[in-house]
N, C-alpha and C positions, 0 to 999 in steps of 0.2 A: 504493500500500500504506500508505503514512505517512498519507495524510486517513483513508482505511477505519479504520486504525486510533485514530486520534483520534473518530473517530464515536463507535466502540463504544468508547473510555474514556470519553466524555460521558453514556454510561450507568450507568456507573459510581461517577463521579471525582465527590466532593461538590461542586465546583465549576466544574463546565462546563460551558459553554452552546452550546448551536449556533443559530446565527442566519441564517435564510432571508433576502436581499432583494429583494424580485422587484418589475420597473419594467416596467411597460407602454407603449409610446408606440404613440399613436393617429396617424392619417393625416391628423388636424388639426395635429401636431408638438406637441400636450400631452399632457401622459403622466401614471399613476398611479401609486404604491406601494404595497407593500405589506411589515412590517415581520414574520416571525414567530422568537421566540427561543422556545426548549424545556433546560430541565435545571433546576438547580435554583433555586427562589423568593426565596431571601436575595441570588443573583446577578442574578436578573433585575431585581431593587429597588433594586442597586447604579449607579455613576454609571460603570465601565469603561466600558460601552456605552451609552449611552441611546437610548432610543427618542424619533424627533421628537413636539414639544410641539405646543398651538397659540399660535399668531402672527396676531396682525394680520390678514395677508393666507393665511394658509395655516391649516387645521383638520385637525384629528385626529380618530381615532376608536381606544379601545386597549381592549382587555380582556385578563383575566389570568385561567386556570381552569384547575383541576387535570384533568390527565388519564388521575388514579389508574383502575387496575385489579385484578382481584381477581389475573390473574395476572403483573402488570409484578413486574420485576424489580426496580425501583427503589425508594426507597422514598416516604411519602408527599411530603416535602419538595423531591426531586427533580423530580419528574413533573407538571413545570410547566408552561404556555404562556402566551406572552406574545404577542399578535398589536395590530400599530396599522396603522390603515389611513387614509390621505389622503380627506377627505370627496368632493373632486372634482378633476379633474384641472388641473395646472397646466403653464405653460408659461415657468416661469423655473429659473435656477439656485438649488439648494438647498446649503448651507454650513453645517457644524456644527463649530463652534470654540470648544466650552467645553474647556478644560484638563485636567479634570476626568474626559473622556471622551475616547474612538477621536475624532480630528479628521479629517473626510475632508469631501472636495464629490461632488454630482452636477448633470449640464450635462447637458441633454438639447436640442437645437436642431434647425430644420429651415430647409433654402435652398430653394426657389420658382422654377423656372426653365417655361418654357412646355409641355416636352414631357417633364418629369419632375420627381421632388421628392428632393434628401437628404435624408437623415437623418444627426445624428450624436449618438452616445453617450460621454462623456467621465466618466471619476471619478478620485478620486486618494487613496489612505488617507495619511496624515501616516506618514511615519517615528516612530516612538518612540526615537529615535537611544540608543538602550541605548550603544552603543560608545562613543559623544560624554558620554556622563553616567556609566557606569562602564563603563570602560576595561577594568578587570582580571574583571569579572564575562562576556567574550563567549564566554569557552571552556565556561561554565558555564550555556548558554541552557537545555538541556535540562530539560525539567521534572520530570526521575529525578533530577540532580543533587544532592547534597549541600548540603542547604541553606547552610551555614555558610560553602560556595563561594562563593553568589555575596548572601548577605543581607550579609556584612559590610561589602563594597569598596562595597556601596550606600550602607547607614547610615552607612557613614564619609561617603561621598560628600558628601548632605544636611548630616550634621552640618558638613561642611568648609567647604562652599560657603555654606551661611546663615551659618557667622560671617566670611565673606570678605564677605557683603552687609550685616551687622550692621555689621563696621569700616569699611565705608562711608560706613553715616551717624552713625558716633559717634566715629570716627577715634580710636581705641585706639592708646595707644603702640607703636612694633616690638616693643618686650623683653615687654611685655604680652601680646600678640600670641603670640610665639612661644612664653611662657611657657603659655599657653593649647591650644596647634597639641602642644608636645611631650607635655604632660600625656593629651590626646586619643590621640597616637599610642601612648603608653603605658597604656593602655588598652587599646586594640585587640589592641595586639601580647599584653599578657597575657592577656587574655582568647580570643582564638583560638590560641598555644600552647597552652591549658589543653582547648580545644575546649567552651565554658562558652555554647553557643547560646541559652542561656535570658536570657544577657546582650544580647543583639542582638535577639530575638522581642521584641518593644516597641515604642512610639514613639519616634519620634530622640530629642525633649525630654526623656523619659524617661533615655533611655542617656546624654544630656548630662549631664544633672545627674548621675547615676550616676557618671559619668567624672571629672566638677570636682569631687566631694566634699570632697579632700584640699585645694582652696586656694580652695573657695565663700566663704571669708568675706574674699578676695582682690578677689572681682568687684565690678564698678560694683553700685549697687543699681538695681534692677528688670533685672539682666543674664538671669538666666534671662524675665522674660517678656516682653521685647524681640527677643531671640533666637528665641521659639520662633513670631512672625510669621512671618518669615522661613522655619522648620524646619516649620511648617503646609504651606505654599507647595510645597516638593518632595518633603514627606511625602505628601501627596496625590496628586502624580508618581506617586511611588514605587509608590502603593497600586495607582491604574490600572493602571502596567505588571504587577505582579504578578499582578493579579486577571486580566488578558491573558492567561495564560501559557495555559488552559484553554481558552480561546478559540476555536473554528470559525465562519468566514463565509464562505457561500457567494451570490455575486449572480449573479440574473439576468437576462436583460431581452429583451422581444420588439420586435422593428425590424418596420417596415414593408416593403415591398417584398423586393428580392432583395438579402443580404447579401452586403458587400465586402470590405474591408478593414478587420480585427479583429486584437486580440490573444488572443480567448477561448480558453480549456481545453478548451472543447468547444461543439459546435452541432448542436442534434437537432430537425428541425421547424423551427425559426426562432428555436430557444431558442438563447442564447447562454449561457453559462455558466462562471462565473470563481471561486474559491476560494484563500481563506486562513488562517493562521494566524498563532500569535504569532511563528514563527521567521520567516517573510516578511514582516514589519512593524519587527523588532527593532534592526534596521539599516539598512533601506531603506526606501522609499514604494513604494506597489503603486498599479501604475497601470491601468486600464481604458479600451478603446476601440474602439469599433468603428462601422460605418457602414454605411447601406445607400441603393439606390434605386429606387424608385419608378415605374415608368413611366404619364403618363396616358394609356391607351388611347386613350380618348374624343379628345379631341384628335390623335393622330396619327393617327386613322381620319378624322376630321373634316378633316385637311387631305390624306389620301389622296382624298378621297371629291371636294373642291374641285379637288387637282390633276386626277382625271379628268373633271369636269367642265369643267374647262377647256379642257382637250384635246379635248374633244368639242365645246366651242363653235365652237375652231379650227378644227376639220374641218370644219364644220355650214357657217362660215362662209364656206370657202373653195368651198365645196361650190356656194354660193349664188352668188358670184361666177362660177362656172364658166358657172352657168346663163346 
């Protein structure tokens, strides 16, 4: 009930995306992909999710076209498609590790034995460890939530943790330091008594400077734009998981042979089928796996066909002896 309805808010919701990834693997043990995102165009341009590039050794093919109608429900900006498709099939592992975006792998392998072939399908999405980076924001994942829930413990977050890595490499006095940490906390604290969200709807660097007003001419010089390297850094975290929160993936993948041993959601035809969203990411890594085998015919008929021939040599030959 909870995916269905995430569907149909992605019709809706200004910023959701739904994202198809369907893997094919071939009885060579290389396999294809294929990338399709649908909702709206400002998100499909964004860096939450990307779509693979080309590399060196691997090509792409993507296109992006609207697929307004006179009677969609959507409007034009929504009613997007984004589709990338792998030029030819590969048979290595694929890894996408920009920070910036969803970090996950796929492993597709196959073992070689004389009288069958596995298969195996492996993925892993990265945790976004929400709980690890704000603590007091996990009671507040829902994306009905009260914004002011869980945007503050976050900007506080960023702002706290870049001037912990700023005092790193400029070794700021303690009294400095904490003269700094309490002024921050007094901030915060007035500004969410008062419930003044339009204080927090901003960039961290922003709400910094905001917050040191009262003792800026206190600070080292170039302190704000030293700091805000650093407050770049898990501002752009920040952005990803947000823009996550709208987020539906669903993978798929077709195995060779007869399917074994899977974790999948479902299996129709030989379709395997796994789905997620932001709440199964927020805290955990979601992992994917399943495996299938192959049998080659041709060869176990080919050595039935030799054992009976054998067998009949045996008897032929004994046969001849008798004589």
């Amino acid at each position: 009930m909870k995916k269905a309805f995430l569907i149909i808010a992605c019709m809706l919701l200004t910023a959701c995306v739904e994202n198809l990834i369907h893997i094919s693997v071939l009885s060579s043990g290389k396999y294809s992909i294929k990338y399709s995102s649908i909702g709206d165009k400002a998100d499909l341009e964004n860096h939450d999710f990307l779509h693979p590039e080309n590399t060196d050794l691997i090509k792409w093919s993507s296109t992006m076209i609207s697929l307004d109608k006179s009677n969609s429900i959507r409007s034009d900006s929504l009613n997007w498609e984004k589709e990338t498709i792998i030029t030819e099939p590969i048979n290595q592992k694929m890894s996408f590790t920009n920070s910036e975006s969803l970090i996950y792998d796929i492993d597709v392998s196959k073992s070689e034995y004389f009288f069958w072939d596995n298969y195996h399908f492996n993925s892993t999405i990265n945790s976004l460890a929400i709980d690890d980076k704000y603590p007091s924001i996990v009671e507040f994942l829902d994306i009905e939530a009260d914004s002011l829930s869980w945007i503050v413990p976050a900007k506080k977050y960023i702002i706290k943790t870049s001037l912990k890595e700023y005092d790193k490499s400029t070794k700021l006095s303690t009294i400095f330091t904490e003269k700094i940490n309490n002024q921050i906390d007094s901030y915060f604290e007035y500004a969410t008594e008062r419930k003044l969200i339009e204080k927090f709807d901003k960039d961290s660097s922003i709400i910094l400077k905001d917050a040191l007003k009262p003792i800026a001419n206190t600070l080292p010089k170039n302190f704000f734009k030293e700091i805000t390297i650093f407050i770049d850094t898990y501002e752009k975290d920040f952005k990803k998981n947000t823009a996550l929160m709208n987020d539906y993936f669903q993978f798929n993948i077709n195995l060779p042979g007869i399917i074994r041993h899977n974790n999948a959601e479902s299996i129709s035809d030989g379709l395997l089928v796994w789905s997620f969203d932001f709440d199964d990411i927020a805290k955990d890594e979601f992992k994917m796996y399943a495996n299938s085998i192959r049998i080659n015919k041709f060869r176990i008929q080919l050595l039935l066909i030799m054992i009976v021939v054998g067998f009949l040599g045996i008897l032929w030959n004994q046969k001849l002896k008798k004589k």
